[in-house]
C-alpha positions as CSV (number, residue, x, y, z in Angstrom):
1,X,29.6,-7.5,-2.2
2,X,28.7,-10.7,-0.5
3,X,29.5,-13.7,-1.7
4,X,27.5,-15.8,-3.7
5,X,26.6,-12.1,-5.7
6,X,27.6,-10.6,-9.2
7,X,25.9,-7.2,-9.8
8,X,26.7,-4.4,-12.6
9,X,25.2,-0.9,-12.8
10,X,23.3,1.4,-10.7
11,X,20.0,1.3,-9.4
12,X,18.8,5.0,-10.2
13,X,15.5,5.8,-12.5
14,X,16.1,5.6,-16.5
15,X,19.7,2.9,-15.5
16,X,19.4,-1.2,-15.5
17,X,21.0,-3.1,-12.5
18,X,21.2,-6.6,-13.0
19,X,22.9,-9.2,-10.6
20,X,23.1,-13.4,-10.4
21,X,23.0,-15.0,-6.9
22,X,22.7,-18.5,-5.7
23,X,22.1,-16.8,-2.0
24,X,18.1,-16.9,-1.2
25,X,17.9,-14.9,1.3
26,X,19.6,-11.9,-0.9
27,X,17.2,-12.7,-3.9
28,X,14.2,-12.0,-1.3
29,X,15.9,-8.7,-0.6
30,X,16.2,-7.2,-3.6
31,X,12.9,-9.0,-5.4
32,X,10.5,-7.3,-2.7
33,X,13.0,-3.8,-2.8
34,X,12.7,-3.8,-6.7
35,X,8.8,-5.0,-6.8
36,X,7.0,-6.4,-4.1
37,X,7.3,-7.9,-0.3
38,X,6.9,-11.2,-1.1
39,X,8.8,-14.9,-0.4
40,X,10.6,-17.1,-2.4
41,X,11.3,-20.6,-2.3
42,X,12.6,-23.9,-4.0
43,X,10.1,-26.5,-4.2
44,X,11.4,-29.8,-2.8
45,X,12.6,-30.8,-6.4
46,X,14.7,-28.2,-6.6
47,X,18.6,-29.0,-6.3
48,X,20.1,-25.6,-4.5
49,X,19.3,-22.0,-5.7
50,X,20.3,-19.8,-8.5
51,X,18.6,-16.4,-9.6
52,X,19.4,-14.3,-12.8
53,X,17.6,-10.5,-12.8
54,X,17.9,-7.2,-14.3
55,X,15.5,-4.6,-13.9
56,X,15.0,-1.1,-15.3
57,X,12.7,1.8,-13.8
58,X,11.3,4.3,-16.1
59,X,8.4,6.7,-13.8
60,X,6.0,4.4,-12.8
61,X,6.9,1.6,-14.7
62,X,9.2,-1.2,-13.6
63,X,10.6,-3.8,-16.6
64,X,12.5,-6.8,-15.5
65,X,14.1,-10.2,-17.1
66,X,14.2,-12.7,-14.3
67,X,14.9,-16.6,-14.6
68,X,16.2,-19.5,-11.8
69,X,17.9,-22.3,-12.6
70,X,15.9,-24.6,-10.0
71,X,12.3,-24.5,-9.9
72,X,10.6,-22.4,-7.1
73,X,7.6,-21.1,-5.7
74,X,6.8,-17.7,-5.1
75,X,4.3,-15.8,-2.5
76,X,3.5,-11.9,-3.4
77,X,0.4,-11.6,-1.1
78,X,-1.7,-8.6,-2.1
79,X,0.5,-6.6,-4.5
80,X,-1.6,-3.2,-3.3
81,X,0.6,-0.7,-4.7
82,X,0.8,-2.1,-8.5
83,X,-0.8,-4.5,-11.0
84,X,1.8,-6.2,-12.6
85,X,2.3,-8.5,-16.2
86,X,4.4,-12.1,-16.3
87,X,5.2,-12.7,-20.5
88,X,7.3,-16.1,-20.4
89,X,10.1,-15.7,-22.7
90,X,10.5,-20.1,-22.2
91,X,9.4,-22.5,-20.0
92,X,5.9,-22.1,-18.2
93,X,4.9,-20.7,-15.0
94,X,1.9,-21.6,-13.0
95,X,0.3,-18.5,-11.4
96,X,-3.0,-17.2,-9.4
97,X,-4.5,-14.3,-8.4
98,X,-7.6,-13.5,-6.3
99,X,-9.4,-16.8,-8.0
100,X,-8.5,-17.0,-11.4
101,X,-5.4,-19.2,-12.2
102,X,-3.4,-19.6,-15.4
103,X,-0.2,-21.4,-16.6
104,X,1.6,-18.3,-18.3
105,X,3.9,-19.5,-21.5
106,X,5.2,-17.8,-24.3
107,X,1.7,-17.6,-26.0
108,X,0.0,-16.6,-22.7
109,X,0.7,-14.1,-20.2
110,X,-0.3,-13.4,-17.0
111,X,-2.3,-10.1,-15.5
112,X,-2.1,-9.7,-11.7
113,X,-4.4,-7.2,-9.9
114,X,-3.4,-5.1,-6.9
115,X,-6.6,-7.1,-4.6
116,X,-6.4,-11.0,-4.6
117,X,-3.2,-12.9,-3.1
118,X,-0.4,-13.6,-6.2
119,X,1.4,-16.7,-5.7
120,X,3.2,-18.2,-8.4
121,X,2.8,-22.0,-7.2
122,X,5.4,-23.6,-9.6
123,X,8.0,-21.4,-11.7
124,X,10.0,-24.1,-14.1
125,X,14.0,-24.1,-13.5
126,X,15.0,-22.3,-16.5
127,X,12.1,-20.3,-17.2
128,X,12.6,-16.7,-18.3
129,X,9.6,-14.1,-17.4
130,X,9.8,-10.2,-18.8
131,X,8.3,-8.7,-15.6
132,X,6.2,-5.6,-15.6
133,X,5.0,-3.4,-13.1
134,X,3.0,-0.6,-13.6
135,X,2.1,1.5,-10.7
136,X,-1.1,1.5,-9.5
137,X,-2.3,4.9,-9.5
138,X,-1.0,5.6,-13.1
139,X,-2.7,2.9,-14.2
140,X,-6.0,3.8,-12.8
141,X,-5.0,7.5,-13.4
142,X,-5.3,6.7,-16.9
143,X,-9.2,5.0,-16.6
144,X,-10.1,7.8,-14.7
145,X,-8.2,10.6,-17.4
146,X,-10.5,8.3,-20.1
147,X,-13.8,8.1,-18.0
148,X,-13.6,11.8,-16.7
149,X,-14.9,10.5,-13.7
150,X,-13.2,8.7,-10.4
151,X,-13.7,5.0,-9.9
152,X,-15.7,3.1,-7.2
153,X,-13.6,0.1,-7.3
154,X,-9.9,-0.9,-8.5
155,X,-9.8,-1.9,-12.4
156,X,-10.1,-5.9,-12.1
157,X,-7.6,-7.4,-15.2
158,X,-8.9,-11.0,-16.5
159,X,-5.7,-13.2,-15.9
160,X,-4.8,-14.6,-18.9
161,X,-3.6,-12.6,-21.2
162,X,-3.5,-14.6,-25.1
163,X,-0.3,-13.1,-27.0
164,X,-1.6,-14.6,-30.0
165,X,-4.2,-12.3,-30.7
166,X,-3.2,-8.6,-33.3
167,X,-4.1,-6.8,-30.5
168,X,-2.2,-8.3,-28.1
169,X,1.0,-8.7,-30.3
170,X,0.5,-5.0,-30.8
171,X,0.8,-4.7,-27.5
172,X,3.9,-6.9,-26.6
173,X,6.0,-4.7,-29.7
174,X,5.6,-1.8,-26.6
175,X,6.7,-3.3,-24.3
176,X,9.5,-5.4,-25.8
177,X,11.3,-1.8,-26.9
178,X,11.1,-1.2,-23.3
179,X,12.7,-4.7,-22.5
180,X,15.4,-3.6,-24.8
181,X,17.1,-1.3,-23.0
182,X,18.0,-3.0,-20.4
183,X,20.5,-4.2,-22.7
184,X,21.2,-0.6,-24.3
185,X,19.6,2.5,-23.1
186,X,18.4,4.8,-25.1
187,X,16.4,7.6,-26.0
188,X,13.6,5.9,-23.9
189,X,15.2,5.9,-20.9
190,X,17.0,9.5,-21.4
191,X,14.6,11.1,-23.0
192,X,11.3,12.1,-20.5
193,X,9.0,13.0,-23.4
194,X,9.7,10.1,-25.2
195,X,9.6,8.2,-21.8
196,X,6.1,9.7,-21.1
197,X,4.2,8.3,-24.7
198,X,6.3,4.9,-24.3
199,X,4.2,4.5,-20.9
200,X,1.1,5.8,-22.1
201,X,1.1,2.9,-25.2
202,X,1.7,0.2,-22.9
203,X,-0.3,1.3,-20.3
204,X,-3.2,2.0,-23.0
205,X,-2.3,-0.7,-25.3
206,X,-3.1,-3.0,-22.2
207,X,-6.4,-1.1,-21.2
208,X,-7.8,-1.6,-24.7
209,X,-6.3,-4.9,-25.5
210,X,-7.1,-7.0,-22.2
211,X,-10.4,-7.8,-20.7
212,X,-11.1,-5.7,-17.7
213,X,-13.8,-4.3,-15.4
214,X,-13.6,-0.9,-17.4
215,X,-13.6,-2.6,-20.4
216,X,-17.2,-1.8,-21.7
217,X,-16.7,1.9,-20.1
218,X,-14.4,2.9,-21.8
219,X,-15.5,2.1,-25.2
220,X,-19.0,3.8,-25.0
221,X,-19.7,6.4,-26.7
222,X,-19.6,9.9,-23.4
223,X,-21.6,10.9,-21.7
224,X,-23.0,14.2,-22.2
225,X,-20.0,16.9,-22.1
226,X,-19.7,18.6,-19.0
227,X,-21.0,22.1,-18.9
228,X,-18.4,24.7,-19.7
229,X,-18.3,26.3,-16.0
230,X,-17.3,22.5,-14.5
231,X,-14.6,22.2,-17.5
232,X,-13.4,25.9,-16.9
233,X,-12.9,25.2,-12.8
234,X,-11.3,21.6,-13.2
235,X,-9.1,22.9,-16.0
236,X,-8.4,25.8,-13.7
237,X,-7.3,23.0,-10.4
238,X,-5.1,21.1,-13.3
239,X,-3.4,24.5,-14.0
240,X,-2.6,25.5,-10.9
241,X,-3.2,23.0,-7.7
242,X,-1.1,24.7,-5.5
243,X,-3.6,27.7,-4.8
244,X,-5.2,27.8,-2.2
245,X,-8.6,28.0,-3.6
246,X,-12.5,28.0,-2.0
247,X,-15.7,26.6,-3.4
248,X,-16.8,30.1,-3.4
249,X,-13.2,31.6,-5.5
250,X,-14.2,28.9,-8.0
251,X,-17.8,29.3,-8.7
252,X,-17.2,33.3,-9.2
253,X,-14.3,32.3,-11.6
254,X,-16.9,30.2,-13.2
255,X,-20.0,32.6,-12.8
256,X,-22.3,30.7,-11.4
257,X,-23.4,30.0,-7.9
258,X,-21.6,27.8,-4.8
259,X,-24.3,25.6,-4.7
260,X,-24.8,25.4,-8.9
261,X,-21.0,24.1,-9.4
262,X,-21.3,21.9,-6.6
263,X,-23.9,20.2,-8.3
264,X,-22.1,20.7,-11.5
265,X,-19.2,18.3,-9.7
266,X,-21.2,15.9,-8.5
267,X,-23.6,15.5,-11.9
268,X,-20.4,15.5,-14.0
269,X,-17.4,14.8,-12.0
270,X,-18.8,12.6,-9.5
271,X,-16.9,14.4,-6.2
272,X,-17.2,17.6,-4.5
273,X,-14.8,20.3,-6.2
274,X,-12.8,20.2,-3.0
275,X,-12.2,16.3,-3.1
276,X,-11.6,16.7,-6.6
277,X,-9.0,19.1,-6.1
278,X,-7.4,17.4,-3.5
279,X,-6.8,14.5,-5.7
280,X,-4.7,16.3,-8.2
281,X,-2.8,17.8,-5.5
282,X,-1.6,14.2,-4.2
283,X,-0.9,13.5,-7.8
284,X,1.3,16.2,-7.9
285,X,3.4,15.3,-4.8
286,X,3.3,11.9,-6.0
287,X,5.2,12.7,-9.0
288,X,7.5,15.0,-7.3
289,X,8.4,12.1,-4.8
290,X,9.1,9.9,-7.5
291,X,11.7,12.6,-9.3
292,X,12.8,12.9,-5.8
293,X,16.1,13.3,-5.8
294,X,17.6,16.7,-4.9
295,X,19.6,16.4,-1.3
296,X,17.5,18.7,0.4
297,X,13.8,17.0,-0.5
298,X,11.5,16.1,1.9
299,X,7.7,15.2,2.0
300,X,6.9,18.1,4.4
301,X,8.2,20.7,1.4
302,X,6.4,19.0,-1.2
303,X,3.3,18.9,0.4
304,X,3.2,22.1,1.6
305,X,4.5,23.1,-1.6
306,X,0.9,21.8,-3.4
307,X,-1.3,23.4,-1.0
308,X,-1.1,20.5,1.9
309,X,-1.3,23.1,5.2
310,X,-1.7,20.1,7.6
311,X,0.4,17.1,7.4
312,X,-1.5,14.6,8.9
313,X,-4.4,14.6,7.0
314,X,-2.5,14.9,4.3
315,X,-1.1,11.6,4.9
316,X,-3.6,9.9,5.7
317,X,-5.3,11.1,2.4
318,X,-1.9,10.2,0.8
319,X,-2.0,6.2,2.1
320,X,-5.9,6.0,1.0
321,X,-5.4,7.2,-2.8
322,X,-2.1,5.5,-3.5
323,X,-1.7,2.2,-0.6
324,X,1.7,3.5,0.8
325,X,3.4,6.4,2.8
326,X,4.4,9.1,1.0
327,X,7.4,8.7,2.5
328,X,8.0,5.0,0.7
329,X,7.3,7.0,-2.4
330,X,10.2,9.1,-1.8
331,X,12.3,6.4,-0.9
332,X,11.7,4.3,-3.8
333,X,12.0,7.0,-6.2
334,X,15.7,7.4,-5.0
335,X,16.8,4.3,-5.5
């Protein structure tokens, strides 16, 4: 341990790590391995550096307490991989994304989307942030689950996020029983299942509570249902991804013609059965890159192990639905 450092606990999935430093140049390294690339700095009133965080990894979401005793500024760029929530616990923090700005406090949070740069331009000395991130691909996994259909453009968050409002407060109670245990895990951490619907209500609670492009989607009444043959062949690729089926294996499954669920997919599903299946492939390997952490795994065996015969495309289809290399995913899923 260098000095200048005080850590406790491990860094794995489901176990908090926490550590104080007054070295910068450490507190850059492990803010942007934990959450983000990104740069940190003391403004010019600052007097020296000291940093306070511990963090907590459940799946795809990422709960930290952070606070520094001098004032700083802080530089996230395009977050990309993750939108991400700032709830001021004291103090106030002056933050922007993309163009909307708001000073975050302990009545008003802060929303950050994964397109528009996130600076944090002045973060008071003293100031205590719970910090959330929520990966991006669950997030939007979840619009898409809701709308039954994928989305032409990344959910867009308004900023400022009133914790005064019932909905809102409803909200915060989720994720302030996930802030808990980083002070005492418990069954939420240990416990998948219970894991699993603790992400769902924040991740939900956030998608119904907070303004966003989606907003209005989600809360009109469907669409007409989709015909039984397209619910019987997606429900068939949910099932089982890992076949290797055909456009022609599925529409016989469904008894109808090629060109007939084709049409069915693009009416109903808005995608070509092929693309469609495809995407719940990658979602597959994507989950098993984040449980990642047998010796022997590696990105080649889990995508051939979901149907992905050539590696290269697969990749490439990999860094367009989810913003990084599958190999990051693996690699962040060990730590």
């Amino acid at each position: 341990m260098c000095a200048g450092h005080r850590a406790a606990g491990a860094g794995a999935s489901g176990t908090p790590k926490s550590f104080h430093t007054t070295d910068l140049a450490f507190a850059r390294e492990e803010l942007s391995r934990v959450y983000y690339p990104l740069r940190v700095d003391p403004t010019r009133r600052a007097r020296g550096f000291d940093f306070t965080m511990r963090t907590l990894s459940v799946g795809p979401l990422t709960i930290g307490r952070l606070s520094y005793g001098a004032e700083i500024i802080k530089d996230c760029g395009d977050l990309q991989t993750a939108y991400h929530v700032n709830v001021p616990l004291t103090g106030a923090v002056a933050s922007r994304c993309g163009d909307q700005r708001v000073v975050a406090t302990p009545r008003t949070a802060a929303v950050f989307n994964p397109v528009g740069r996130t600076v944090l331009d002045r973060w008071e000395a003293g100031s205590e942030q719970l910090c959330l991130k929520i990966d991006r691909s669950f997030l939007e996994g979840e619009v898409v689950r809701r709308l039954e259909r994928p989305l032409p453009a990344p959910v867009r968050f308004r900023m400022k996020l009133d914790l005064t409002r019932p909905a809102t407060r409803s909200w915060l109670h989720a994720v302030e029983i996930l802030a808990a245990e980083l002070d005492a895990p418990g069954a939420f951490t240990r416990d998948e299942l219970l894991a699993a619907e603790l992400r769902r209500l924040i991740v939900g609670g956030l998608l119904w509570g907070q303004p966003h492009s989606y907003r209005e989607a989600l809360s009109e009444p469907g669409a007409s249902p989709r015909p039984r043959t397209v619910k019987r062949v997606v429900e068939l690729m949910h099932a089982r991804p890992e076949e290797p089926w055909t456009v022609a294996q599925l529409a016989e499954l469904a008894g109808v013609s090629v060109r007939s669920l084709e049409e069915g997919f693009r009416r109903y599903v808005g995608v070509p059965p092929m693309a469609y299946l495809r995407d719940c492939r990658l979602d597959q390997v994507r989950a098993d890159l984040w449980a990642g952490s047998r010796p022997a795994v590696s990105v080649s065996e889990v995508a051939f192990r979901w149907g992905f015969g050539h590696l290269g495309r697969f990749a490439q289809a990999y860094r367009a639905k989810f913003g990084e290399n599958p190999s990051d995913t693996l690699r962040f899923g060990e730590l």
